[in-house]
C-alpha positions as CSV (number, residue, x, y, z in Angstrom):
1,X,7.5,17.8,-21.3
2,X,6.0,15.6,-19.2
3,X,3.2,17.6,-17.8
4,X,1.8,18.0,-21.3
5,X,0.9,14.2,-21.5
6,X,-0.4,13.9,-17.9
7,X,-4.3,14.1,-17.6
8,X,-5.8,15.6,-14.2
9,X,-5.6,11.7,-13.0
10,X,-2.2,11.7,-13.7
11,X,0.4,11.6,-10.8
12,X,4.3,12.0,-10.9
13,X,5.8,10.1,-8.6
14,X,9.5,10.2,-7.7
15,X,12.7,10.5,-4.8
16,X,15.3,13.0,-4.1
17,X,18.3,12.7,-2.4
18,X,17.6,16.3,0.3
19,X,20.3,15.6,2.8
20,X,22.4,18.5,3.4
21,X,25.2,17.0,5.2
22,X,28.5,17.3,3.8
23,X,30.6,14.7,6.1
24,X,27.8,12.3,5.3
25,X,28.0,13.0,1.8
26,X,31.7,12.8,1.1
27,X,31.7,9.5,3.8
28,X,29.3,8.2,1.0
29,X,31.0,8.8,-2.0
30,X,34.7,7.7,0.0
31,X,35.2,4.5,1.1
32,X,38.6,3.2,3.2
33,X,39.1,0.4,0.1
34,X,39.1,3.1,-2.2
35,X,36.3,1.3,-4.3
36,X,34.6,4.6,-5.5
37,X,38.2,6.2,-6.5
38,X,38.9,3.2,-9.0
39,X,35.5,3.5,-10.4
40,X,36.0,7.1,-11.0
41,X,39.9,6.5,-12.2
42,X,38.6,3.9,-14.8
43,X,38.0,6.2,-17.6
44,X,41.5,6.7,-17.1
45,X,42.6,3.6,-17.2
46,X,40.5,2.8,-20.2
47,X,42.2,6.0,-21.9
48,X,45.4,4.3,-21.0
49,X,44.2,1.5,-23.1
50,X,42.2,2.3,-25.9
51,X,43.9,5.1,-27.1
52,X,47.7,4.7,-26.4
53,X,47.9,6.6,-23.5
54,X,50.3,6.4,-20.6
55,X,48.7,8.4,-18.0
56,X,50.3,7.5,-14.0
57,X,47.5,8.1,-12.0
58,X,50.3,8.1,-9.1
59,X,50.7,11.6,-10.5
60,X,47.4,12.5,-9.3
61,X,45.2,12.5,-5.9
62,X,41.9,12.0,-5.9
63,X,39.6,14.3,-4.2
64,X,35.7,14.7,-3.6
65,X,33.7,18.2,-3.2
66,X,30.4,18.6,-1.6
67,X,28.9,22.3,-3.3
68,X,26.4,23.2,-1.1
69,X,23.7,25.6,-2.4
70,X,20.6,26.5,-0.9
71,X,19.3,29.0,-3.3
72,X,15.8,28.1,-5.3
73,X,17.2,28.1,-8.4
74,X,20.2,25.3,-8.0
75,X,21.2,22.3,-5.8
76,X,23.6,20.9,-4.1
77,X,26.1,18.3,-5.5
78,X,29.4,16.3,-5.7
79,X,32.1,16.6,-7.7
80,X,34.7,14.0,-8.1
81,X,38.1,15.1,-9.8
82,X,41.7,14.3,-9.8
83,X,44.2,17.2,-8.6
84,X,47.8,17.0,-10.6
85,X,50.4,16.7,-7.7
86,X,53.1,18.5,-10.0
87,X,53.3,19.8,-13.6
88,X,52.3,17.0,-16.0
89,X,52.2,16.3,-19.8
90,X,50.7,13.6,-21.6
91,X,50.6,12.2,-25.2
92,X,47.1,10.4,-25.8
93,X,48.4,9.3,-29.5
94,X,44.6,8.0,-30.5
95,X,42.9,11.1,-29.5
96,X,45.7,13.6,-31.5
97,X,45.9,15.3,-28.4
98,X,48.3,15.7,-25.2
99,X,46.5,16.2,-21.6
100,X,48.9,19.1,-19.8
101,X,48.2,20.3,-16.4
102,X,49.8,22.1,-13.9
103,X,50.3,21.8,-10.4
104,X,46.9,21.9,-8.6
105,X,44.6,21.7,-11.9
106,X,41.8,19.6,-11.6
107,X,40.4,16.8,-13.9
108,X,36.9,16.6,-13.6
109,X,34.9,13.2,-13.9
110,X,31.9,14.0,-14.9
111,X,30.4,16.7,-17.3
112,X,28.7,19.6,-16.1
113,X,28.6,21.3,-12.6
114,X,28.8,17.9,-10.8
115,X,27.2,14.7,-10.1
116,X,24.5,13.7,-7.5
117,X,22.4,16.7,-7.3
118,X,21.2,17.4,-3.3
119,X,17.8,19.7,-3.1
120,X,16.1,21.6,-0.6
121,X,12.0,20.8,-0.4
122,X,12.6,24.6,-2.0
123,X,15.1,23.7,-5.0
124,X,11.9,20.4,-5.3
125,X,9.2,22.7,-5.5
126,X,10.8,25.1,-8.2
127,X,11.7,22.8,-10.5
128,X,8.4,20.8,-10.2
129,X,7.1,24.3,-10.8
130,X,9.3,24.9,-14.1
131,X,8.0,21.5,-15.3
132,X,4.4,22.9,-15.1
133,X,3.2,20.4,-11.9
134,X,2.4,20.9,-8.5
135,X,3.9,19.2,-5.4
136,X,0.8,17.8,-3.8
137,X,2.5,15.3,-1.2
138,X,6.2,15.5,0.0
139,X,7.5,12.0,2.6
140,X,10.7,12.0,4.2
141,X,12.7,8.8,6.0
142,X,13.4,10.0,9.4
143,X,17.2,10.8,8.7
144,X,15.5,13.5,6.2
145,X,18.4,12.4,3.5
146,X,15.4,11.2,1.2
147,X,12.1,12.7,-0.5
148,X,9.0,11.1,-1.7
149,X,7.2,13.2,-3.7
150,X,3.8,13.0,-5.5
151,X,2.8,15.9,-8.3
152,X,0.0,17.0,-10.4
153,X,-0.6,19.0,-13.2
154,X,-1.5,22.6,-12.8
């Protein structure tokens, strides 16, 4: 939508994240306190909470994902899930509902395919395209783990 209210001295200006580098990635989204797994596990904790819930997160790991994809049409991205060490059944009494999982099913923190989208300067320049703009400028830090880019209308 946003081409349509751009004029020909309009410019779209925004960053990517385009590194590619899985152990970077997951070292980046893991940290040795385990800040980034309680932040995740919150919405657990807050279940636990506000809706009667008693959910051990001991029954659980926590695990990170880096889905790499190079094709033009999707990214790259994290996911972020808790893995049920063994058969498990809940009662969440102020949602009417019971969480049961089996050994090895995940529970996803975030909606969707994942969070953090990676892109190529391909995946960049397709969706730039789908949004009715042209790349006209591209910069990259010298690590190449983030683009600048700068686009006009068609």
């Amino acid at each position: 939508m946003i081409s349509t209210i751009m004029t020909d001295k309009c410019r779209l200006v925004f960053t990517a994240d385009i590194t590619q580098n899985r152990d970077a990635i997951i070292k980046a989204y893991s940290d040795d306190a385990g800040v980034k797994q309680t932040f995740y596990q919150y919405g657990v904790t807050r279940m636990n909470k506000e809706n009667g819930s008693k959910i051990d997160l001991d029954k659980f790991t926590y695990q990170l994902d880096f889905v790499h994809n190079t094709t033009p049409e999707n990214m790259s991205y994290v996911r972020s899930y808790m893995e049920a060490r063994e058969d498990i059944r809940y009662s969440i009494p102020g949602l009417n509902t019971d969480l049961v999982m089996e050994k090895g099913e995940r529970l996803y923190f975030h909606e969707g395919a994942g969070i953090s989208c990676k892109y190529t300067l391909e995946q960049l320049q397709t969706i730039v395209q789908k949004a009715g703009l042209r790349l006209v400028d591209t910069f990259m830090d010298e690590g190449k783990h983030v683009a600048f880019c700068q686009c006009v209308t068609i």
